[in-house]
C-alpha positions as semicolon CSV with decimal commas, in nm:
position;residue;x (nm);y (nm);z (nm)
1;X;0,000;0,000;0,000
2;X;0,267;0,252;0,081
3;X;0,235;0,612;0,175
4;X;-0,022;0,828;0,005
5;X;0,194;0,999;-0,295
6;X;0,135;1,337;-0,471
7;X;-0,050;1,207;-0,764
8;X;-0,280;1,025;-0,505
9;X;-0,367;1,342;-0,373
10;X;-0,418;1,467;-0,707
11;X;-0,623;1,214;-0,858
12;X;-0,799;1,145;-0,542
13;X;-0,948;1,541;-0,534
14;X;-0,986;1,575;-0,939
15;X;-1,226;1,258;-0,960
16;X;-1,429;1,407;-0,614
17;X;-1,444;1,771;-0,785
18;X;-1,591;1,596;-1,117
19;X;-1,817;1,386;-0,900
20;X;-1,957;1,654;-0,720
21;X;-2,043;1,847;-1,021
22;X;-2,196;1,501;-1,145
23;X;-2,386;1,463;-0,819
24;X;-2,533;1,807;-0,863
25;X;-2,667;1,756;-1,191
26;X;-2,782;1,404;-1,034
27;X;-2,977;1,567;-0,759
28;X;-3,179;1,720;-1,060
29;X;-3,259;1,423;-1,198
30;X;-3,372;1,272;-0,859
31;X;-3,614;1,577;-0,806
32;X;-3,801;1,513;-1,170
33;X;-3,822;1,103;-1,015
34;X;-3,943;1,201;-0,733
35;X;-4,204;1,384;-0,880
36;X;-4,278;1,063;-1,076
37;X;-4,240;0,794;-0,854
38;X;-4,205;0,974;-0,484
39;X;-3,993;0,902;-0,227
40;X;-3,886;0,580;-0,452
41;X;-3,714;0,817;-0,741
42;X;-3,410;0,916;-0,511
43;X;-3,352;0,551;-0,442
44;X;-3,353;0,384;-0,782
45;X;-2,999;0,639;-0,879
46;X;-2,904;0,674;-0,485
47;X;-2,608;0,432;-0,582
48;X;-2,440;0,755;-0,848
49;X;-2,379;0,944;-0,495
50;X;-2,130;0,653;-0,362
51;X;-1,950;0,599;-0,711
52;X;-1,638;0,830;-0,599
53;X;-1,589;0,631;-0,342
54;X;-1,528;0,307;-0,528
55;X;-1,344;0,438;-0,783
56;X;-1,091;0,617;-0,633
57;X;-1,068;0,329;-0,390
58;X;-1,046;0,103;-0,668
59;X;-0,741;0,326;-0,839
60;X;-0,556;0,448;-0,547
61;X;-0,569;0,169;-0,284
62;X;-0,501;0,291;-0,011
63;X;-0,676;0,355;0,349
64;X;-0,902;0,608;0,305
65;X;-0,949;0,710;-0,029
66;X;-1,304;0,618;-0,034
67;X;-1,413;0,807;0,233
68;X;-1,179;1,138;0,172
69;X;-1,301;1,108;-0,167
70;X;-1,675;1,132;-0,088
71;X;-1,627;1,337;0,178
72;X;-1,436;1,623;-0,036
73;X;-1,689;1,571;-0,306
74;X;-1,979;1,640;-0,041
75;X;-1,786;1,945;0,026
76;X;-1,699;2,082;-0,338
77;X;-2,082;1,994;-0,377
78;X;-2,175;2,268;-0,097
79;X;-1,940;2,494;-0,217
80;X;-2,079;2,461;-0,598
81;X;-2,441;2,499;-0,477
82;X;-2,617;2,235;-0,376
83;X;-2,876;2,396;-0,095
84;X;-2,915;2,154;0,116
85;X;-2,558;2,315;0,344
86;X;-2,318;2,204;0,557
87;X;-2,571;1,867;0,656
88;X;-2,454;1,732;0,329
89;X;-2,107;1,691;0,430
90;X;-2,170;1,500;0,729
91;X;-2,389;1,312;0,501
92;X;-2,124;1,230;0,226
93;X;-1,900;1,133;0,528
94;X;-2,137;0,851;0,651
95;X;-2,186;0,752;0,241
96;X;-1,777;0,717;0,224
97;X;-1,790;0,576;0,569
98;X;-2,022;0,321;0,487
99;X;-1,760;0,227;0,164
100;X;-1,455;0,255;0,356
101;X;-1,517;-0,051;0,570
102;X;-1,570;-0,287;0,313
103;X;-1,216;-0,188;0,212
104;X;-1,109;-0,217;0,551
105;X;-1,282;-0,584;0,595
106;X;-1,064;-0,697;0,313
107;X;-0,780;-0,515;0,453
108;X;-0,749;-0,321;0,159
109;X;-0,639;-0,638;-0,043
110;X;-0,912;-0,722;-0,249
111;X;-1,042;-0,485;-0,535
112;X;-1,263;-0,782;-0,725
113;X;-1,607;-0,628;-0,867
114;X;-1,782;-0,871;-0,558
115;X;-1,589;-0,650;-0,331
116;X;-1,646;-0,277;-0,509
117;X;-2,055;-0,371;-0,544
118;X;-2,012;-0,475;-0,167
119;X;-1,867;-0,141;-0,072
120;X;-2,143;0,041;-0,259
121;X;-2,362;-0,154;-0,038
122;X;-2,194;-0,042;0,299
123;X;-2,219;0,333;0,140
124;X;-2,599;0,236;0,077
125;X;-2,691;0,036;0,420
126;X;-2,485;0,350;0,583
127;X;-2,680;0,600;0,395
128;X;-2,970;0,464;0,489
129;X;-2,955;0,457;0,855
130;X;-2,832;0,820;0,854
131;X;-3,095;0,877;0,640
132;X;-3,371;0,696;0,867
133;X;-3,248;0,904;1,150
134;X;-3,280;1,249;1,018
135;X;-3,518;1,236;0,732
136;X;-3,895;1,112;0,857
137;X;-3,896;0,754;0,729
138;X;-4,035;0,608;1,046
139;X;-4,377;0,790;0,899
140;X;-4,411;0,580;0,654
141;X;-4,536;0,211;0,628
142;X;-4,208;-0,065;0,699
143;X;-4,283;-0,278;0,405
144;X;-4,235;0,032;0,238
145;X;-3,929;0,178;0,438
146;X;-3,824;-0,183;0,325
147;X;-3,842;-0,158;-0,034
148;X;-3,674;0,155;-0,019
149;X;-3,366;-0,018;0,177
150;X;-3,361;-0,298;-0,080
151;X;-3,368;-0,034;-0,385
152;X;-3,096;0,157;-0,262
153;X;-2,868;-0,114;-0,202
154;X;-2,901;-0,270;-0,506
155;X;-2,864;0,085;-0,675
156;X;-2,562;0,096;-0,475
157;X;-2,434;-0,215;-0,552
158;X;-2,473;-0,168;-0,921
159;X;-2,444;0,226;-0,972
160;X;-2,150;0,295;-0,762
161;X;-1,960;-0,112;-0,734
162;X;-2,054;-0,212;-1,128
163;X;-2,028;0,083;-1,302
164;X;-1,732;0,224;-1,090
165;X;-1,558;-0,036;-1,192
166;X;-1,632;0,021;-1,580
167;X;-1,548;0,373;-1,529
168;X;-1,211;0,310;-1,388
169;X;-1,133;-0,014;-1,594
170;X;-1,216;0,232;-1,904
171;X;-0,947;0,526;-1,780
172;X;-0,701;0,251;-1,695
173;X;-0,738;0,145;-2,111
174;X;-0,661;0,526;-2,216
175;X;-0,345;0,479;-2,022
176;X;-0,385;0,767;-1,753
177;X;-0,356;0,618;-1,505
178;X;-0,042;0,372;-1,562
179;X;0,127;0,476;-1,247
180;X;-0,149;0,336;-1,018
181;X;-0,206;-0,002;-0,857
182;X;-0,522;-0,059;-1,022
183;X;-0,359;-0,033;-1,415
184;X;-0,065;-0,260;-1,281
185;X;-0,320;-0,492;-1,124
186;X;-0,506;-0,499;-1,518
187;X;-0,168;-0,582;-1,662
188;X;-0,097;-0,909;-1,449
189;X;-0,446;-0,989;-1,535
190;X;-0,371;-0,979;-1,866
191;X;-0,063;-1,144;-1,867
192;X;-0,177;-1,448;-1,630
């Protein structure tokens, strides 16, 4: 693993100040669901607000990255506008949280696509609890408080753990990121 280098640092805050931009535009398109399906329409894409997380997990691995990533995404994402304040940070520190200790479990060892949709179910179980706790849920019927659990994990597991993993796998092709563990982890794949 190694101590975090410069281009950690770097690549670590670029991907969480693209992500928060992404997440704002996201937050958009959970409003116009919402208005469609209610409080469903945030869970169904609640897995995009974990995918910095497992990405720059994924690339850097190292302690941590998942949950400074989210949490300095939550905080570009304040500073950028999003209304909802200072709450959100706490929030995207519980989301990268929730990520971090898959990562952790495996000892930071393991970067299969079992363990990145695993973490974007810790962000999503995490999430969810946070979210129970501040946001009214106990109002509403517990089959349906339920459903809502089992949407946003499986949006977690598959927007943030699956298509994280494309994501990264697809900048580790253009070559960018040749320096990391997770392009030298692709080339013994390929070789074995």
């Amino acid at each position: 693993m190694g101590a975090w280098k410069l281009r950690d640092i770097i690549v670590l805050s670029s991907l969480s100040v693209v992500f928060a931009v992404i997440y704002l535009v996201f937050l958009q398109i959970g409003n116009l669901l919402t208005g469609v399906m209610g409080p469903m329409g945030y869970e169904v894409i609640f897995g995009i607000w974990f995918i910095v997380s497992i990405i720059a997990a994924y690339i850097i691995r190292k302690p941590g990255a998942a949950f400074l990533s989210e949490t300095i995404a939550g905080i570009i994402e304040v500073l950028i506008g999003n209304t909802t304040g200072p709450i959100l940070i706490v929030s995207a520190m519980i989301q990268g949280l929730g990520a971090e200790m898959v990562f952790a479990a495996v000892r930071y060892r393991k970067y299969s696509l079992s363990v990145l949709m695993l973490s974007g179910i810790g962000a999503a179980v995490f999430s969810f609890a946070w979210g129970y706790s501040r946001s009214g849920f106990a109002a509403l019927s517990p089959e349906f408080v339920i459903a809502m659990l089992v949407v946003r994990i499986i949006s977690g597991a598959i927007l943030a753990g699956l298509l994280g993993k494309w994501i990264a796998d697809a900048l580790v092709r253009t070559g960018v990121l040749r320096s990391f563990p997770v392009a030298r982890a692709a080339a013994r794949s390929h070789k074995a």
